[in-house]
C-alpha positions in Angstrom: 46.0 -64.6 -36.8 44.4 -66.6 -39.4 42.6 -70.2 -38.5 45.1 -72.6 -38.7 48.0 -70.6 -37.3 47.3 -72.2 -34.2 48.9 -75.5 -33.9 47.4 -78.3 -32.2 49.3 -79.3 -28.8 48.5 -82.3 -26.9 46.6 -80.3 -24.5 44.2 -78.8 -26.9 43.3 -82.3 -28.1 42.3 -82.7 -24.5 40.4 -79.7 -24.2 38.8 -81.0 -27.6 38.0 -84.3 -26.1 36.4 -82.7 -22.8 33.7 -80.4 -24.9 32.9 -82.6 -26.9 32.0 -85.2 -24.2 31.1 -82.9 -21.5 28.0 -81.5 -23.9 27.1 -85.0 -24.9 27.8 -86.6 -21.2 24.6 -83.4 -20.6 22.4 -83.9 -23.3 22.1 -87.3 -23.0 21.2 -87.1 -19.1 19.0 -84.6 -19.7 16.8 -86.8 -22.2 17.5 -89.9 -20.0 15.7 -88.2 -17.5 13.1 -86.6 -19.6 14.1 -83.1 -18.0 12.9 -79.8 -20.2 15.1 -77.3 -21.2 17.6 -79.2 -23.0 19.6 -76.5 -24.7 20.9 -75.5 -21.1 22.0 -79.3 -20.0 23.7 -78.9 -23.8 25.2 -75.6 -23.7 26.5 -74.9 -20.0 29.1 -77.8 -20.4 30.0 -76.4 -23.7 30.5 -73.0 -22.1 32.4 -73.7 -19.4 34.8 -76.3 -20.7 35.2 -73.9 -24.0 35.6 -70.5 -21.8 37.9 -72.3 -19.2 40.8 -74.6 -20.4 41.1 -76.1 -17.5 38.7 -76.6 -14.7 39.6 -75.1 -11.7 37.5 -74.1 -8.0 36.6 -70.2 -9.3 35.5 -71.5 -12.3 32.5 -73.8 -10.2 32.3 -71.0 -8.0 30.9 -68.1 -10.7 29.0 -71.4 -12.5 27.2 -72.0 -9.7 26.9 -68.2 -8.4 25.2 -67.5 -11.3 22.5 -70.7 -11.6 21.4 -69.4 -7.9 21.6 -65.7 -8.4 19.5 -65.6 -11.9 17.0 -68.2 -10.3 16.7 -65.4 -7.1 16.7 -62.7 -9.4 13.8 -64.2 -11.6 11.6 -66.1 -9.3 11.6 -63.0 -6.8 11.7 -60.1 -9.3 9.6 -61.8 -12.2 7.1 -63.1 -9.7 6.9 -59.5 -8.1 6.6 -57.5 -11.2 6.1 -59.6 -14.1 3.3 -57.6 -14.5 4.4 -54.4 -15.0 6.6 -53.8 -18.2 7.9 -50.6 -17.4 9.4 -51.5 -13.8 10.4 -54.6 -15.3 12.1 -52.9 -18.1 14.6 -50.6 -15.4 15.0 -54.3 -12.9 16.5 -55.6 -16.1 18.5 -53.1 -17.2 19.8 -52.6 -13.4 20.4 -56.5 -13.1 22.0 -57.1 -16.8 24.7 -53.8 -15.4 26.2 -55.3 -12.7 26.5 -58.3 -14.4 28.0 -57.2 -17.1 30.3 -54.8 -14.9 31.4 -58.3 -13.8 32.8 -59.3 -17.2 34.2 -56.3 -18.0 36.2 -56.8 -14.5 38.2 -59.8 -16.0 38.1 -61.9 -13.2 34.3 -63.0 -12.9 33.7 -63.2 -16.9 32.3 -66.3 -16.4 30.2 -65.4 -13.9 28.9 -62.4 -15.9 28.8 -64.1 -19.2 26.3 -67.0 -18.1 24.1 -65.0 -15.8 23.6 -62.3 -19.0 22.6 -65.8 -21.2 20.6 -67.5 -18.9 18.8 -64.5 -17.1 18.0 -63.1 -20.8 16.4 -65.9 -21.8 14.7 -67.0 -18.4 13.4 -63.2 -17.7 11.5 -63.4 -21.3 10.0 -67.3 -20.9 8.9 -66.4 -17.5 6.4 -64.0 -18.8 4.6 -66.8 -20.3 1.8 -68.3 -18.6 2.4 -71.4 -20.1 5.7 -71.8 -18.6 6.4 -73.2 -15.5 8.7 -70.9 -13.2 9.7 -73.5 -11.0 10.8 -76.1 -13.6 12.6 -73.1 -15.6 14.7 -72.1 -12.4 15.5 -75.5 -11.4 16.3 -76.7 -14.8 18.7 -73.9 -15.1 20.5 -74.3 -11.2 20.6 -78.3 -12.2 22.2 -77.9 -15.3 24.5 -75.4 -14.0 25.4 -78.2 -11.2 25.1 -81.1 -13.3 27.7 -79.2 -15.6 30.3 -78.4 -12.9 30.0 -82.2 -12.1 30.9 -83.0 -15.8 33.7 -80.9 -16.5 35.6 -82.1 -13.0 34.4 -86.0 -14.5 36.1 -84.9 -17.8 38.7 -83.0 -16.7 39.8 -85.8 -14.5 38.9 -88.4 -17.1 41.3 -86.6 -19.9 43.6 -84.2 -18.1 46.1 -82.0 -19.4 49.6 -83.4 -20.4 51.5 -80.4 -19.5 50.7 -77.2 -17.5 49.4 -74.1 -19.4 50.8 -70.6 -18.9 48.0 -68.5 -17.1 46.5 -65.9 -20.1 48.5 -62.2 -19.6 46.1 -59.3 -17.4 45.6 -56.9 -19.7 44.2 -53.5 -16.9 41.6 -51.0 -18.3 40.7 -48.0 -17.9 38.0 -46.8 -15.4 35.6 -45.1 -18.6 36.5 -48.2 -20.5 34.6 -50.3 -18.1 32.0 -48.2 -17.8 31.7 -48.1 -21.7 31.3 -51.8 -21.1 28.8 -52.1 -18.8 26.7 -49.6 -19.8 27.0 -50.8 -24.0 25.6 -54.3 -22.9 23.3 -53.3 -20.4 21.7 -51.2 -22.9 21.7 -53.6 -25.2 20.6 -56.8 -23.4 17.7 -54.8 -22.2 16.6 -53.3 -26.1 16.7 -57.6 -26.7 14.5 -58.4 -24.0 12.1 -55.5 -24.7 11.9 -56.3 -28.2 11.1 -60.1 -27.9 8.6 -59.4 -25.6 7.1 -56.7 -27.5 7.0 -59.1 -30.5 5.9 -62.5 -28.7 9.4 -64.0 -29.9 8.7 -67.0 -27.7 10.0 -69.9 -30.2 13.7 -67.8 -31.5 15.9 -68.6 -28.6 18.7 -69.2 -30.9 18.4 -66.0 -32.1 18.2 -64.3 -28.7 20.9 -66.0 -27.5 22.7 -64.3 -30.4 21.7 -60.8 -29.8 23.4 -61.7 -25.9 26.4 -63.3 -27.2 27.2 -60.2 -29.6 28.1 -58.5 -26.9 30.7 -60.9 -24.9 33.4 -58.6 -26.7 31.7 -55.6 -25.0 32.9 -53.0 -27.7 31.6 -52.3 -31.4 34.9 -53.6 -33.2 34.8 -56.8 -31.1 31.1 -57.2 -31.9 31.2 -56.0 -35.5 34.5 -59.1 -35.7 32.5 -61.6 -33.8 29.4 -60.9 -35.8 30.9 -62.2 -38.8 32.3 -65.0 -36.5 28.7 -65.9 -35.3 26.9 -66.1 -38.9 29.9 -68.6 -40.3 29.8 -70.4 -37.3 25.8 -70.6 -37.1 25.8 -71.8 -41.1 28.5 -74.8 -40.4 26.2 -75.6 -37.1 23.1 -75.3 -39.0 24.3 -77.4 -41.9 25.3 -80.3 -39.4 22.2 -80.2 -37.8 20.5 -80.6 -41.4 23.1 -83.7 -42.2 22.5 -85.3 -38.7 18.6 -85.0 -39.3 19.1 -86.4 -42.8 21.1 -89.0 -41.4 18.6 -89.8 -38.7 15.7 -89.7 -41.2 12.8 -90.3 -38.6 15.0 -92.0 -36.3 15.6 -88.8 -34.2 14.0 -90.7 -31.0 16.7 -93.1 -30.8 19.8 -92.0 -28.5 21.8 -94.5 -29.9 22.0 -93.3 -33.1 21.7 -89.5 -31.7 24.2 -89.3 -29.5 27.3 -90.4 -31.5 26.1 -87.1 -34.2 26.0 -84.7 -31.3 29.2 -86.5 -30.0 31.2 -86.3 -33.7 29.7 -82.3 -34.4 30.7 -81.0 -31.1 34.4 -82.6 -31.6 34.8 -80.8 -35.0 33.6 -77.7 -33.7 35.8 -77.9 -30.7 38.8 -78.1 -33.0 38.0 -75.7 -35.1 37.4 -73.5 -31.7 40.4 -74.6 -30.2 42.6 -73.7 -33.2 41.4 -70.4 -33.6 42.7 -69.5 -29.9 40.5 -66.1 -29.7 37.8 -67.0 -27.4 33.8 -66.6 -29.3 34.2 -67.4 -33.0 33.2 -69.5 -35.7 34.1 -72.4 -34.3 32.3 -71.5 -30.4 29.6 -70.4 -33.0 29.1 -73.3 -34.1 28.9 -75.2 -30.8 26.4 -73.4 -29.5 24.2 -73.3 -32.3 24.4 -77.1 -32.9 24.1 -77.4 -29.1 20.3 -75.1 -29.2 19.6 -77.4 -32.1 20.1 -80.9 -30.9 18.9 -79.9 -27.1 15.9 -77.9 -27.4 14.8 -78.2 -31.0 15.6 -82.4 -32.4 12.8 -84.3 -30.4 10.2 -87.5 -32.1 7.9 -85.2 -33.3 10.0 -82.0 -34.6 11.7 -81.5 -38.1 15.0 -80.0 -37.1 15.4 -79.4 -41.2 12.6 -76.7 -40.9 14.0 -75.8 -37.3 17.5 -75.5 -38.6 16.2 -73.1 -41.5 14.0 -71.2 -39.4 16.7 -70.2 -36.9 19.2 -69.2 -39.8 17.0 -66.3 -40.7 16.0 -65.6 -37.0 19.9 -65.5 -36.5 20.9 -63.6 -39.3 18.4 -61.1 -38.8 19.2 -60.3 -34.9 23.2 -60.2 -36.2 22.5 -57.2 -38.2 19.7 -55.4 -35.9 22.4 -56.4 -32.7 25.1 -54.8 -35.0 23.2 -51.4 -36.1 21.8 -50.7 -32.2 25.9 -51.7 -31.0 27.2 -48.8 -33.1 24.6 -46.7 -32.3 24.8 -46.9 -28.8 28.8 -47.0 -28.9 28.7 -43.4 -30.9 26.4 -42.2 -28.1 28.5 -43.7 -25.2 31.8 -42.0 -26.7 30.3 -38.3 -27.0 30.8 -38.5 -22.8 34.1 -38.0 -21.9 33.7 -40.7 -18.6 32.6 -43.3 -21.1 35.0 -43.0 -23.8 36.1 -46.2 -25.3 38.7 -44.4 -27.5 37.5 -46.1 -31.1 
């Protein structure tokens, strides 16, 4: 299905209208309040109101599951044996299983797909000293709150028109799932070893890529959502370098800032909406604007050089992500009990 096959219903305007102003409604609270750790006030609304149509009870539930569960995993585990790469190497690899055992399940995607993001990126800025543990746990369990808060705001604010047929189960296969699991396990972990390994600790655009690569859990959904990710990340880039242009060095001012963030995250959300197959170019290019404005456009940062910076960061960990994928696919289908079948 090409783009634009996808007409626009009354309900997708909603949903439209709910992104966009469930990520501003939690950047701008987040920079009201002066709280770090903006992308995650930015980007949890964005995920949940893009991944979930509607808002519903299990939807909160996994949200908030997964804001207590990766802040137990990291303050306990990191604390315990942030010292010691190798054991900290296997708890990741054990943790990042189960959760993406989740997602392959169906029914806790959510759950699954924001614990891999957020414990990813937590488990590798916990290793610095510099960091603060506490303020990166509760930053990520408050925004995970505060964003549960905002799409039942929105969601009440700009309801649906009509009701929306639930999507079809589609069952798998037992060595399917494991295929799944064990694929972004493997992969997840190779991420987090390597930006340790290489001190990687100002490219979290680019390690949020090498996790969100493997949402489709299988090489021809990542190879198709690769090329997804790099058009979305250059239409999200280039906004970001038109809202900085725009701003000139006026980026301190919300009043002028908010409106961009509010006018990018609509067009991106209609793009998103119209292609109607979950992660592409137009989720692509929410998230990337969202890492941009919240963690990157601040008084004293050029979010032109930021913006370039993270296109070749980005690009880069597309085409690694993609040549360790196939690898580990051909490997995982030489067993018979994890045979994906393609």
């Amino acid at each position: 299905m090409r783009l634009w096959d996808h007409p626009m219903t009354d309900n997708d305007l909603r949903q439209c209208l709910r992104i966009a102003t469930g990520a501003t409604l939690g950047f701008t609270i987040s920079k009201v309040f002066g709280w770090n750790y903006g992308v995650f006030f930015t980007v949890f609304p964005m995920l949940l109101l893009g991944m979930v149509p509607v808002m519903n009870a299990h939807a909160a539930r996994q949200l908030l599951a997964s804001g207590v569960i990766c802040g137990l995993e990291v303050g306990i585990l990191g604390g315990l044996f942030g010292g010691h790469p190798a054991i900290m190497t296997l708890l990741a690899f054990g943790l990042f299983l189960y959760k993406f055992a989740c997602m392959s399940k169906g029914s806790l995607f959510l759950f699954g797909a924001n614990s891999v993001l957020s414990l990813s990126i937590m488990l590798h800025f916990a290793s610095y000293p510099t960091v603060d543990l506490n303020e990166l746990i509760f930053g990520n369990l408050l925004a995970s709150v505060l964003s549960i808060v905002i799409a039942y705001l929105v969601t009440f604010l700009m309801p649906d028109v009509s009701s929306r047929q639930p999507a079809p189960a589609s069952p798998k296969g037992s060595h399917r799932m494991r295929h799944e699991a064990l694929l972004g396990a493997s992969l997840a972990t190779l991420s987090f070893v390597v930006f340790q390994i290489l001190d990687l600790n100002d490219s979290m655009s680019a390690q949020a890529t090498t996790i969100l690569l493997l949402f489709p859990m299988n090489w021809n959904g990542a190879l198709g959502y690769a090329r997804k990710r790099a058009m979305g990340t250059i239409l999200g880039v280039a906004f970001g370098i038109l809202g900085q242009l725009v701003l000139y060095d006026w980026s301190d001012l919300l009043l002028f800032v908010i409106p961009l963030l509010w006018i990018g995250t609509m067009l991106f959300s209609y793009v998103h909406v119209k292609e109607s197959s979950g992660s592409g170019v137009g989720f692509g290019a929410l998230t990337t604007l969202g890492i941009l404005f919240g963690q990157y456009l601040t008084p004293t940062n050029d979010l032109i050089y930021s913006a370039m910076y993270r296109v070749g960061c980005i690009v880069f960990a597309i085409v690694a992500t993609l040549l360790m994928t196939y690898l580990v696919h051909r490997l995982l289908n030489s067993f018979e009990s994890t045979h994906y079948g393609y």
